[in-house]
C-alpha positions as CSV (number, residue, x, y, z in Angstrom):
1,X,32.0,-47.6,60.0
2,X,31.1,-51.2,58.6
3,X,31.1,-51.7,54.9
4,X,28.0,-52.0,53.3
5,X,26.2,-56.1,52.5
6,X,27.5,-57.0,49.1
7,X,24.3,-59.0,48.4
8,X,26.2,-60.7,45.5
9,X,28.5,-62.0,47.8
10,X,26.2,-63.2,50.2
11,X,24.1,-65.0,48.0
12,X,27.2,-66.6,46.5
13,X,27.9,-67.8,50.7
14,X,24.2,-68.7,50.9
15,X,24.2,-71.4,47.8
16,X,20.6,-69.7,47.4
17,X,20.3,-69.1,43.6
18,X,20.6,-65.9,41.6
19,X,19.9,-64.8,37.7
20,X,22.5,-62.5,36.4
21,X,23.2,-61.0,33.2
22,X,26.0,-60.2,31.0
23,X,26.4,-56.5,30.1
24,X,28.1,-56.5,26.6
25,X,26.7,-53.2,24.7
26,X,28.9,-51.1,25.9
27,X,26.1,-48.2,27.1
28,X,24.5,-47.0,30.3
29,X,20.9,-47.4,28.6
30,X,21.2,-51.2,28.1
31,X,22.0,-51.4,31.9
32,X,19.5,-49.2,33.0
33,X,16.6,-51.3,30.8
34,X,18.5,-54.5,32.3
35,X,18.5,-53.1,36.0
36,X,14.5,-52.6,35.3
37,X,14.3,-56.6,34.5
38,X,14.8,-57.6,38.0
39,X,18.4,-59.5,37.4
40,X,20.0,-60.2,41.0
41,X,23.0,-59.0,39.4
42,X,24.6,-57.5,36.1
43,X,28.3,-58.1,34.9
44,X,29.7,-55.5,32.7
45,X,32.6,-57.2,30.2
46,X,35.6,-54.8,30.1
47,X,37.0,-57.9,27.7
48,X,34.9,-59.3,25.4
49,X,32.7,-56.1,24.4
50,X,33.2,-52.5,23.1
51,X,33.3,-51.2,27.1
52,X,36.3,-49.1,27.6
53,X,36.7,-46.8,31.0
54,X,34.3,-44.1,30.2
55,X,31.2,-46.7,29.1
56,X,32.1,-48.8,32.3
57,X,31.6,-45.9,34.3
58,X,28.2,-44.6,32.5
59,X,26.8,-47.9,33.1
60,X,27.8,-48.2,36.6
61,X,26.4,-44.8,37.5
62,X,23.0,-45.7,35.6
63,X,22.9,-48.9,38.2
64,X,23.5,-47.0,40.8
65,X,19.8,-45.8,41.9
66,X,18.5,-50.0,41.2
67,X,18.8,-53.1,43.8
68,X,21.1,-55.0,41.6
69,X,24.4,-55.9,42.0
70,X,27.1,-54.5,39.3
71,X,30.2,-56.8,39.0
72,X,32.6,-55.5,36.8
């Protein structure tokens, strides 16, 4: 079974440019309204924001039904 296109990826291989933002508030309904912006990608910050296991997780499953690409 092939693994599925990493669009992020490929656009990174492509030099074609994408807009991305930073997740830093630490809850799945920030990502969802930033999913809903039309962002080629969204990084959540396990570092530099109040994101611990359980928040990563929420916002990752609230990105889960959009066509963006989470990068953790």
């Amino acid at each position: 079974m092939p693994a599925p296109l990493n669009r992020f990826k490929a656009s990174l291989a492509s030099n074609t440019p994408s807009l991305g933002f930073w997740l830093g508030f630490g809850t799945g309904y920030a990502a969802e309204i930033a999913a809903h912006a039309g962002f080629d990608w969204l990084l959540i910050d396990g570092e530099h924001s109040p994101n611990d296991l359980g928040s990563i997780n929420e916002q990752l499953s609230a990105l889960s039904g959009h066509d963006v690409s989470p990068i953790v």
